[in-house]
C-alpha positions in Angstrom: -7.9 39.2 -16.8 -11.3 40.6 -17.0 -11.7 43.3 -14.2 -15.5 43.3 -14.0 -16.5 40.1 -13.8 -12.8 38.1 -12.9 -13.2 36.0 -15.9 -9.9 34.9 -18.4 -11.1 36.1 -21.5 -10.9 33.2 -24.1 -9.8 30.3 -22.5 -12.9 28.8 -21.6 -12.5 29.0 -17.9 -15.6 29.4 -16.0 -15.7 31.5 -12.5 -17.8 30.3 -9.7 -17.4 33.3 -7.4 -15.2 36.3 -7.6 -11.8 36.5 -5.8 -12.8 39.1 -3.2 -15.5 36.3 -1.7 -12.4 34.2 -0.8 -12.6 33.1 2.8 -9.8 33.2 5.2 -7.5 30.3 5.1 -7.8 29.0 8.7 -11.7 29.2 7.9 -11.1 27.2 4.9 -9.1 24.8 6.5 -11.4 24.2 10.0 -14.4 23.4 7.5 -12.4 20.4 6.2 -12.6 18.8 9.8 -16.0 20.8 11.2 -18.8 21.8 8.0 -17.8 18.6 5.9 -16.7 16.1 8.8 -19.0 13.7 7.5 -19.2 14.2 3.7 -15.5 15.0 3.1 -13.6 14.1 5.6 -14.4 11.2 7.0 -15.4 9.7 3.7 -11.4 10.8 2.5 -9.9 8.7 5.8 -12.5 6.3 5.1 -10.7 5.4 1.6 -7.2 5.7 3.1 -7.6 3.2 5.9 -10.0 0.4 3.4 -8.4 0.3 0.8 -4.7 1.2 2.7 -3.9 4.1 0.6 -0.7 5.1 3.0 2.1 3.1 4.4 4.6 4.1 6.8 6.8 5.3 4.9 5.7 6.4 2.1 6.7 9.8 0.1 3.4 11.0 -1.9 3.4 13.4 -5.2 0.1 15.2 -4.7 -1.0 15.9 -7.9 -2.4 19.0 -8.9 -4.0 20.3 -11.8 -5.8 23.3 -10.3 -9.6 22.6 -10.5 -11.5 21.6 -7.6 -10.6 17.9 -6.6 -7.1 18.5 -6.4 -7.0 21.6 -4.6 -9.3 19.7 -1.8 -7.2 17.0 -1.9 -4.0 19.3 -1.4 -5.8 20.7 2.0 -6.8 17.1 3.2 -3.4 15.7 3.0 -2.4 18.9 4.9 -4.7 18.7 7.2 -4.0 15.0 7.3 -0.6 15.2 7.9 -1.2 18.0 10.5 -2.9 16.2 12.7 -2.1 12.8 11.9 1.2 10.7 13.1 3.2 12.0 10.0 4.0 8.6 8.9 4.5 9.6 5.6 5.7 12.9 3.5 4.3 15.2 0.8 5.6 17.0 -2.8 2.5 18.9 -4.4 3.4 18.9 -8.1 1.6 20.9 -10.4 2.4 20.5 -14.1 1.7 23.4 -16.7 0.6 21.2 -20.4 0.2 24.3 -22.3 -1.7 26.8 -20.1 -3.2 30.1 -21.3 -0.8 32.5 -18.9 -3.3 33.6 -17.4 -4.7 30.3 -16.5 -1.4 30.0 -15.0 -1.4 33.2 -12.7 -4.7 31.6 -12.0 -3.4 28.3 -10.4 0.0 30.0 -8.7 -2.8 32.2 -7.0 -5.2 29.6 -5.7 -2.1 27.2 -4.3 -0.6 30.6 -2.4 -3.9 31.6 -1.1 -4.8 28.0 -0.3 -0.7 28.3 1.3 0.2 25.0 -1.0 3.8 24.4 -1.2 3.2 23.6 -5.0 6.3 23.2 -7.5 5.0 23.1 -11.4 7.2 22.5 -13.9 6.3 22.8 -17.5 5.3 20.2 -20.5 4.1 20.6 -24.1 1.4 18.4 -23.7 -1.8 20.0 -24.8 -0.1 20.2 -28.4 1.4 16.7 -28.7 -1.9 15.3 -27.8 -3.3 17.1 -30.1 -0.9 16.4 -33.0 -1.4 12.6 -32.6 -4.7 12.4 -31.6 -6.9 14.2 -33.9 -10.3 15.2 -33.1 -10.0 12.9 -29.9 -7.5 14.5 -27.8 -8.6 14.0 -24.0 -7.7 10.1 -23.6 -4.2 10.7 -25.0 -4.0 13.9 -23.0 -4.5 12.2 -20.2 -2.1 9.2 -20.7 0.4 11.8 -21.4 -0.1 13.6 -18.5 -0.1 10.8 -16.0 3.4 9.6 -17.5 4.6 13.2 -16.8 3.5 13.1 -13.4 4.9 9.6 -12.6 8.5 10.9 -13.9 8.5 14.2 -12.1 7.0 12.2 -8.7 9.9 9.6 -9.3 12.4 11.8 -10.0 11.5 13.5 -6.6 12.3 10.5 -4.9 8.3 9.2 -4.2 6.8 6.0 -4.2 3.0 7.1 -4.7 1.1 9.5 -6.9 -2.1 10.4 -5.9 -4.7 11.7 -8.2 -8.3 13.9 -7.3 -10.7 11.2 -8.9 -14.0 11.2 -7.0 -16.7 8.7 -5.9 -18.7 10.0 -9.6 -15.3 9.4 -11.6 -15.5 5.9 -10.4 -19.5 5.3 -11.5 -18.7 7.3 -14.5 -15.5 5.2 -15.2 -18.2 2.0 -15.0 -20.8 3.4 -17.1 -18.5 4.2 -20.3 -16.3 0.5 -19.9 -19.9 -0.9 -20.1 -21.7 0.9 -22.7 -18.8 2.3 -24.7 -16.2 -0.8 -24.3 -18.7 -3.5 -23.9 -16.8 -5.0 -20.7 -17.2 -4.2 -17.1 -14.2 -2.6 -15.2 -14.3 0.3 -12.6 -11.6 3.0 -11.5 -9.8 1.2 -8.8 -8.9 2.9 -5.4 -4.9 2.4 -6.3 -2.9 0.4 -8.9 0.8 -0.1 -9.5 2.4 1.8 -12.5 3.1 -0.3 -15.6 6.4 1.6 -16.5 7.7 3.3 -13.6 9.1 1.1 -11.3 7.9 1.1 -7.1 5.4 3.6 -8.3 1.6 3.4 -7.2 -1.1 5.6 -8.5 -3.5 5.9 -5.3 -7.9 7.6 -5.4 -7.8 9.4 -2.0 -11.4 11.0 -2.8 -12.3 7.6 -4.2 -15.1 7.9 -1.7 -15.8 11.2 -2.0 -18.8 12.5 -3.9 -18.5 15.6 -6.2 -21.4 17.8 -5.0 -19.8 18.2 -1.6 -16.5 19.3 -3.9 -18.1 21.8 -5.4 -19.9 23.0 -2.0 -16.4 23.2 -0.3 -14.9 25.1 -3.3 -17.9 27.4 -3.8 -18.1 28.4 0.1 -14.6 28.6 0.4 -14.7 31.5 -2.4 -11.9 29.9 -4.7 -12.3 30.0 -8.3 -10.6 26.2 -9.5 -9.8 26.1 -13.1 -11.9 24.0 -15.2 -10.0 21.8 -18.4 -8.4 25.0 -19.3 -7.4 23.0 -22.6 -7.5 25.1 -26.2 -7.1 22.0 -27.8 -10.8 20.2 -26.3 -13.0 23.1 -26.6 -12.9 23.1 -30.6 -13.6 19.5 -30.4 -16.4 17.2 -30.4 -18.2 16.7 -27.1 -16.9 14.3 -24.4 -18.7 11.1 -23.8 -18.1 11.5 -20.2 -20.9 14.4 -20.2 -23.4 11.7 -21.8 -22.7 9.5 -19.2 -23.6 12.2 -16.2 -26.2 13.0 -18.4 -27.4 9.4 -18.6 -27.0 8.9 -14.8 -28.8 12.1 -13.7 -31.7 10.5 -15.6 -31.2 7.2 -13.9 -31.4 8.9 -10.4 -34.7 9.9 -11.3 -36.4 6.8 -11.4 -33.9 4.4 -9.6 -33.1 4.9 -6.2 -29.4 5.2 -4.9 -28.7 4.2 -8.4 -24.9 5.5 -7.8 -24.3 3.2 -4.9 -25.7 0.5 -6.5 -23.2 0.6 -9.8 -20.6 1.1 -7.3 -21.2 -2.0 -5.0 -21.7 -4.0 -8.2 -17.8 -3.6 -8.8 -18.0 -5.3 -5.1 -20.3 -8.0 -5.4 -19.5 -9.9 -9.1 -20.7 -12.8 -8.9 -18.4 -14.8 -10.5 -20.9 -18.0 -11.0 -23.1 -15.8 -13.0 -20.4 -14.4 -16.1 -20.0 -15.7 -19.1 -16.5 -14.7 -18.7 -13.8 -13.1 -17.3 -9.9 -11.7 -18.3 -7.1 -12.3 -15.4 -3.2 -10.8 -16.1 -4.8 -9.9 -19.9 -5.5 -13.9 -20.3 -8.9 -14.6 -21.2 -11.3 -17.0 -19.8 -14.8 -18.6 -20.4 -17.1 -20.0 -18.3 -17.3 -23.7 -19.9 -13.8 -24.2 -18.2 -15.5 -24.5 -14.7 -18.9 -25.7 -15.9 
């Protein structure tokens, strides 16, 4: 650890504020319900009541990978759960893929401050992903780690996984299936697990949008870790940063451009395609014309 300015030398982690800026935890936890009420919170019980994120019932593996969305996320289900009917019960997981140590220390110390019951367990995953991926590792980094997270939420005896994606992942997610895939298909709110069975993958910040993240975290004092992968930062550029790139543009000279590409994902207009896929079966529109 670098003792002047609280950086991890060489691991590509970047600090937003230093440690001793941290505010106290029962501050951190009132601004949930009082200083982001409306931009947060409400937008987070928003998602969970329209798009019925939470059954009675259910047992939820919190994912957490230790940068800013998951670490909110952590405290809303907390708070959630504190002052909600407690219809449902919590495991934070946390898994390591091949963290610098310090990156590590780093992630242990935020979920103690932040007092979040976190287990982590470890998995080789930054490694493997890169072995069989090449100068692409992220997408298969990702798959991998989501399988990882489904068998350690299963094997704790849950029926849901819930993931920090945020209202800009969503747009994001749009934006590259359109211009990169050449189809249109968005992040969905919460989708049932291909192989892992009774699972559900569920968006609890679906709704939420990333500056007020980042506000939260940076006025809170807590330094969230970043990719924190070796294996990413020697490769080529993500398209993901084109695409926020792109849209920042966009927002210049279109207005509520993000709202609109969300609501489009709302309002297809299913008279108006050329086509359309159902259970991966394919369709055109001459077998309705």
């Amino acid at each position: 650890m670098d003792e002047k300015n609280n950086g991890i030398k060489g691991t590509g982690c970047e600090i937003l504020v230093p440690f001793n800026d941290r505010k106290p935890l029962k501050d951190i936890e009132r601004s949930i319900i009082k200083t982001y009420r409306k931009n947060i919170w409400s937008k987070f019980i928003k998602a969970i009541k329209e798009y019925n994120l939470i059954e009675d019932g259910d047992k939820i593996a919190v994912a957490i990978s230790g940068g800013k969305d998951s670490l909110l996320m952590a405290k809303l289900f907390q708070e959630l759960y504190k002052n909600g009917n407690q219809n449902f019960e919590l495991e934070f997981i946390a898994m390591d893929p091949g963290y610098h140590k310090d990156i590590r220390s780093l992630l242990e110390d935020n979920c103690k401050y932040l007092d979040i019951p976190v287990s982590i367990y470890d998995a080789d995953i930054f490694q493997v992903a890169d072995k069989i991926a090449n100068d692409y590792p992220c997408y298969m980094c990702a798959r991998m780690r989501r399988g990882s997270l489904y068998g350690k939420a299963q094997e704790l005896g849950c029926n849901k996984l819930a993931l920090g994606h945020h209202f800009n992942d969503v747009i994001e997610t749009t934006m590259l299936n359109l211009l990169c895939a050449g189809n249109f298909k968005t992040m969905m709110p919460k989708l049932k697990a291909q192989n892992f069975e009774n699972m559900e993958l569920i968006r609890p910040l679906y709704l939420v949008e990333e500056k007020y993240i980042q506000r939260f975290i940076q006025n809170a004092g807590i330094w969230p870790l970043n990719c924190a992968c070796m294996v990413a930062a020697k490769k080529i550029g993500n398209k993901r940063y084109e695409i926020k790139d792109l849209l920042e543009g966009l927002r210049k000279d279109f207005a509520n451009v993000d709202m609109n590409i969300f609501r489009a994902a709302e309002n297809v207009n299913m008279d108006g395609i050329l086509g359309w896929q159902k259970n991966e079966e394919k369709h055109l529109f001459l077998e309705e014309y």
